[in-house]
C-alpha positions as CSV (number, residue, x, y, z in Angstrom):
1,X,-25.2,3.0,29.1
2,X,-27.8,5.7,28.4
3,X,-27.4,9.2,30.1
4,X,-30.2,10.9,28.0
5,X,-32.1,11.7,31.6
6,X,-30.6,15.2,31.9
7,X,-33.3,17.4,34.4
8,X,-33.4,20.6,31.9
9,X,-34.9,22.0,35.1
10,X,-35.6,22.9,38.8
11,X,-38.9,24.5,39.9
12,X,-38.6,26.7,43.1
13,X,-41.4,28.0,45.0
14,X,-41.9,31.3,42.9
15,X,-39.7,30.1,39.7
16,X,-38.7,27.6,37.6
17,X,-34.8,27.6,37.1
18,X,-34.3,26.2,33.3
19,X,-30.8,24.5,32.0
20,X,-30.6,24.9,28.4
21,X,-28.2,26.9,27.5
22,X,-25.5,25.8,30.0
23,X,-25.1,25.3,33.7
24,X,-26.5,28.1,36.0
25,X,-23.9,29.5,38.7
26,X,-24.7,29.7,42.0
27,X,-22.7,32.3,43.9
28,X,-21.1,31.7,46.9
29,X,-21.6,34.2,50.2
30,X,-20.1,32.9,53.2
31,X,-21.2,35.1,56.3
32,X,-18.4,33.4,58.3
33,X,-15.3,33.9,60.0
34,X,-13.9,30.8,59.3
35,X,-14.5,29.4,55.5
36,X,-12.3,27.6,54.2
37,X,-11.5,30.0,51.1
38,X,-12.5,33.7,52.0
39,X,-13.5,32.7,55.8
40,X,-14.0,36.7,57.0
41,X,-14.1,38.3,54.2
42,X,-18.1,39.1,54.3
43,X,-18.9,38.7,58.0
44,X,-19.9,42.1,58.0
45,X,-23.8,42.0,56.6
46,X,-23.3,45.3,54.4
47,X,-20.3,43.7,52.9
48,X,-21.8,40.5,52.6
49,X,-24.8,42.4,50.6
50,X,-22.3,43.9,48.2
51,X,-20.9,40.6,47.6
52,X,-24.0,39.2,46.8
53,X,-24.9,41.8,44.3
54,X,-21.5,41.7,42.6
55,X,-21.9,38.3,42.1
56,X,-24.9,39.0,40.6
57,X,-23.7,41.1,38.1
58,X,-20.7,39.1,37.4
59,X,-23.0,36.3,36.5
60,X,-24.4,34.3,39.0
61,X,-27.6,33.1,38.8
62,X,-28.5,31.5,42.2
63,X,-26.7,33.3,45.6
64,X,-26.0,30.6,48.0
65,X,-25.5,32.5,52.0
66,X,-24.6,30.4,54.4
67,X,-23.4,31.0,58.2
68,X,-22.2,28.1,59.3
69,X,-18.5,26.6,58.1
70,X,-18.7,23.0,56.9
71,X,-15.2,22.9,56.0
72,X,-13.4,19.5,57.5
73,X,-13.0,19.2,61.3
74,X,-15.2,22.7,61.4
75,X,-17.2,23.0,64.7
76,X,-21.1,23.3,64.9
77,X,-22.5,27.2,64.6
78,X,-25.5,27.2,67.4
79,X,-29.0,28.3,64.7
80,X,-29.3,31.1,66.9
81,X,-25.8,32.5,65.3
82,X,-26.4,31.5,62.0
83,X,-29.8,33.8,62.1
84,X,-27.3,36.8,63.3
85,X,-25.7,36.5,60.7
86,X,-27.3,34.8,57.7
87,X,-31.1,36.8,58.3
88,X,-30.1,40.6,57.3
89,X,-27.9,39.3,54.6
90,X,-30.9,37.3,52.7
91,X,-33.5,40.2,53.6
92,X,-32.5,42.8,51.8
93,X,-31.0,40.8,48.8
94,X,-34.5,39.5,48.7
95,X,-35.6,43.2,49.0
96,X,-33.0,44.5,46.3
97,X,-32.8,41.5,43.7
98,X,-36.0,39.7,43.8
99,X,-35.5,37.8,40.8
100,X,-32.6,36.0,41.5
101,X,-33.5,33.2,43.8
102,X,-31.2,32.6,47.2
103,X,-30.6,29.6,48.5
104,X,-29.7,29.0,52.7
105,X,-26.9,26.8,53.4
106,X,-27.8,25.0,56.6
107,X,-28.2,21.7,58.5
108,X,-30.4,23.1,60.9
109,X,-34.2,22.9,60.0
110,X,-34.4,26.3,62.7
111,X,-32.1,28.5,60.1
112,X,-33.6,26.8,57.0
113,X,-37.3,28.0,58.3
114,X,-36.4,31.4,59.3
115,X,-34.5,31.8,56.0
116,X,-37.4,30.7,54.1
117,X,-39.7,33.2,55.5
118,X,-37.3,36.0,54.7
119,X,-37.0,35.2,51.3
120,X,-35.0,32.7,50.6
121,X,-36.6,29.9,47.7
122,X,-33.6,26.8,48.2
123,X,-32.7,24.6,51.3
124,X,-29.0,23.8,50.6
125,X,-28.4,20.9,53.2
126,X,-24.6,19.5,53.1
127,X,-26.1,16.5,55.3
128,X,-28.9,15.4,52.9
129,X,-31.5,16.5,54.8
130,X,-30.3,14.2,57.8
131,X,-28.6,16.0,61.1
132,X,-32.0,17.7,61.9
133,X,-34.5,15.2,62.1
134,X,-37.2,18.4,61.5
135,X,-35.4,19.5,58.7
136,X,-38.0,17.4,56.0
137,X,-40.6,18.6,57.4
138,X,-40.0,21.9,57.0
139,X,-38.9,21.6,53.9
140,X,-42.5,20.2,52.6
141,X,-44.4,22.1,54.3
142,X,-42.3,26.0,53.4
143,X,-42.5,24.3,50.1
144,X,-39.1,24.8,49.4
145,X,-37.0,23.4,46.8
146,X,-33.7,21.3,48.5
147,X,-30.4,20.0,47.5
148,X,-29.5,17.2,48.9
149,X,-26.0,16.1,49.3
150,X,-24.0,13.4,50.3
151,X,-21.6,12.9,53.2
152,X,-20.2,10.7,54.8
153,X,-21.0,11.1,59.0
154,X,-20.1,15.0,59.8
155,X,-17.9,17.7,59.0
156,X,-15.7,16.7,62.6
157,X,-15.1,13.4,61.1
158,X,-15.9,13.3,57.5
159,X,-12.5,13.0,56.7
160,X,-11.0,10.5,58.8
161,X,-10.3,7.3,56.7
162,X,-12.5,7.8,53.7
163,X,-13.4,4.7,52.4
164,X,-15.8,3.4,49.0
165,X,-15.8,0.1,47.1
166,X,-17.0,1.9,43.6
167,X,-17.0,5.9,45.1
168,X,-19.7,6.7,42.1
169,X,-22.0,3.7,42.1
170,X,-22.0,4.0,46.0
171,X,-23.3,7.9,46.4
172,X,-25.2,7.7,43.7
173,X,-27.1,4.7,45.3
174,X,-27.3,7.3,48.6
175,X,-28.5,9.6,46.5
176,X,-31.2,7.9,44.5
177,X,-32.0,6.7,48.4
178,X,-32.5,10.3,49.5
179,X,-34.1,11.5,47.2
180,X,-37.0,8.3,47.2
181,X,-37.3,9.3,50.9
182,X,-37.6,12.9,50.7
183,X,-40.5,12.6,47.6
184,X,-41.9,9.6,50.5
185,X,-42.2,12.6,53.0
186,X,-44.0,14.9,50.6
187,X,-41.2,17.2,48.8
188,X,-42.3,17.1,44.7
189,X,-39.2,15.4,42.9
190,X,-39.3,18.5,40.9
191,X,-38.2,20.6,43.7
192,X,-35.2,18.5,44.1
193,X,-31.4,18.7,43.2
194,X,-28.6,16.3,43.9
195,X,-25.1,17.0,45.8
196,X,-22.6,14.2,45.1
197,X,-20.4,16.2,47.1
198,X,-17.0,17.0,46.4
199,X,-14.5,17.0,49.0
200,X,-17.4,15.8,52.1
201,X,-15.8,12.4,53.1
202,X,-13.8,11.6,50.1
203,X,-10.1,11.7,49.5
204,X,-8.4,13.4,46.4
205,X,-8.8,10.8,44.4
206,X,-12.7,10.0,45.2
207,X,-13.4,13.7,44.0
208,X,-11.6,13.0,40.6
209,X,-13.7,10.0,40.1
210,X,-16.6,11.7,41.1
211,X,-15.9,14.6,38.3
212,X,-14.7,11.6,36.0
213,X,-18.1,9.8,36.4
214,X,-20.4,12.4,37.1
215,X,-22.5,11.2,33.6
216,X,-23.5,8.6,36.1
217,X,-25.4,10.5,38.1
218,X,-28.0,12.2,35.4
219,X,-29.7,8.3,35.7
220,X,-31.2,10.0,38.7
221,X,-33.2,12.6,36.8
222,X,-32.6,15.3,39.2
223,X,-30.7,18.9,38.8
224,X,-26.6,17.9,39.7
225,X,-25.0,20.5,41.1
226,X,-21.5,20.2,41.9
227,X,-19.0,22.4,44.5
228,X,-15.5,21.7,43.5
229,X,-14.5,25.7,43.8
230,X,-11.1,25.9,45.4
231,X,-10.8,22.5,47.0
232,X,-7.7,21.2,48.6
233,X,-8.2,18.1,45.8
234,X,-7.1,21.3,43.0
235,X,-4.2,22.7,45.0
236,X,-2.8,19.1,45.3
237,X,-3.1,19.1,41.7
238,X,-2.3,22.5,40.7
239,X,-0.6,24.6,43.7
240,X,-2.0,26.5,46.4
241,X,-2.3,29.5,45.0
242,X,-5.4,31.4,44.9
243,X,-5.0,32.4,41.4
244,X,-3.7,28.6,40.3
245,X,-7.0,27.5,42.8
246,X,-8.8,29.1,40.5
247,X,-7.7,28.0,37.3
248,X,-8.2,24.7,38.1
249,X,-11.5,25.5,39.4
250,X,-12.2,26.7,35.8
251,X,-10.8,23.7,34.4
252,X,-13.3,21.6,36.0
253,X,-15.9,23.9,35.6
254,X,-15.6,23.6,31.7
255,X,-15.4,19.5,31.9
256,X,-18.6,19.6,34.2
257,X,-20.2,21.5,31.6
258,X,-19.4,19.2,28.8
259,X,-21.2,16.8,30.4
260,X,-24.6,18.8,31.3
261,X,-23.9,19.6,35.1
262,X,-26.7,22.3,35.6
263,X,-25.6,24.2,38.3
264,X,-21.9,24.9,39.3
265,X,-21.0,26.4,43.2
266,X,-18.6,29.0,42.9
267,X,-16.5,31.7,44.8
268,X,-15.4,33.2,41.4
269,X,-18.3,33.7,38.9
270,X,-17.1,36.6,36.3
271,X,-14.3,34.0,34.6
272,X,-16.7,31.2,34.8
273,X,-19.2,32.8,32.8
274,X,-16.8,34.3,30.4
275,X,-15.5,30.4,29.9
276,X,-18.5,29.3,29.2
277,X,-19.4,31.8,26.7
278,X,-16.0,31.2,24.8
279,X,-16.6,27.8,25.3
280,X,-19.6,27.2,24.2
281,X,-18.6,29.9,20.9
282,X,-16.5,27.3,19.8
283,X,-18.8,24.3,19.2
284,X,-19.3,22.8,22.6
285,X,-23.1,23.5,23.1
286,X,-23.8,20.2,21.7
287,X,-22.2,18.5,24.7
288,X,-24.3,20.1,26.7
289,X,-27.0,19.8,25.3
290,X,-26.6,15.4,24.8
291,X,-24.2,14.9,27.4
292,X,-24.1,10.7,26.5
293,X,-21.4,12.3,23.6
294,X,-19.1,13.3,27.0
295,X,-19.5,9.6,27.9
296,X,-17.5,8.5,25.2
């Protein structure tokens, strides 16, 4: 099978991402109180700020804020409580770092418009641009770029009884569905990336075949980005440990960029980047750069 269909990149409204060195990291900056990993920890706007910069400077390329928890069985955040605490946050990141492009992690097409005036380039929809039934059209017409990602139902029930015939071929037919529609309703396919989704309806073992088959899904011709950081799926594997969370996180991170993921979703950027600079030191930039040699 041929997976020479690589997207080498992703244009935003006021920049064009490129992947051709190796995948891009998207920081992660969680203005919530109840995140799975570092729920908390940057509720505070002014802390949240700092985290986004530090990120920044340990490597990240894209900031992903977010104010709503999609972790499983989470509840709903109302969009009037996301914009408390999601709107100062991407303001004056916007206002400090205007080069590095932020992305809003919503469902709700309210946050994802508000967002998008204040600065932010990326609609980061864990729903695939389905819960809000407004939420395409403000994508076309902000002209923002999306990811789309797949789930299964919500994050109340994603998790109860997770079941696929072929877990790849399935969400990549989703996927290649979505992403029809959403160029149907007037959002460029260049503006688009893919989600398969790690961990959002899928036991342990359909993340590892999602990572395991993940060439699959360059037949798409989209951007892949992929959020494995910290999952339960690692600490089954590894331990529960933050620091052994991490590791495995790296692991991963290295595999997906053998075969030509172009943007990774992290909490921990600094050691990612490092990796990937020893990494790709050693000889590996050729994967990356034809990742059909990954596929066999």
């Amino acid at each position: 099978m041929n997976h020479n269909f690589r997207a080498n990149c992703w244009q935003l409204p006021r920049t064009k991402l490129e992947f051709i060195d190796g995948p891009l990291l998207m920081g992660i900056v969680n203005v919530t109180p109840d995140s799975f990993s570092d729920g908390g920890r940057w509720l505070d706007p002014q802390r949240a700020i700092d985290h986004g910069l530090q990120l920044i400077e340990d490597g990240a390329a894209i900031l992903d804020i977010g104010g709503e928890s999609t972790r499983p069985f989470s509840e709903p955040v109302l969009p009037q409580e996301q914009l408390r605490r999601v709107l100062p946050v991407i303001r004056e990141l916007a206002r400090q770092v205007p080069q590095v492009p932020l992305s809003i992690d919503t469902a709700s097409a309210e946050v994802a418009a508000a967002a998008i005036e204040a600065g932010a380039q990326i609609i980061n929809d864990v729903s695939g641009l389905t819960l809000d039934p407004r939420m395409v059209e403000v994508a076309a017409y902000t002209g923002a770029a999306v990811c789309a990602m797949h789930m299964r139902e919500t994050p109340q029930t994603m998790q109860i009884d997770p079941r696929y015939d072929d877990c790849v071929s399935e969400i990549k037919g989703y996927l290649q569905a979505r992403q029809q529609s959403l160029v149907a309703a007037g959002i460029a396919p260049e503006k688009i990336c893919l989600d398969p989704g790690i961990g959002f309806g899928k036991t342990h073992e359909h993340n590892w075949e999602l990572i395991r088959g993940i060439v699959e899904f360059h037949e798409l011709r989209a951007p892949l980005l992929v959020g494995h950081s910290r999952k339960g799926f690692i600490a089954k594997a590894v331990g529960q440990d933050e620091d052994l969370r991490d590791a495995g996180t790296l692991g991963i991170s290295l595999y997906l960029a053998s075969c030509g993921v172009q943007i990774l979703r992290l909490h921990e950027v600094r050691r990612t980047r490092a990796a990937l600079q020893a990494f790709y030191l050693s000889g590996n930039r050729a994967l990356y750069q034809n990742p059909s040699a990954a596929a066999h």
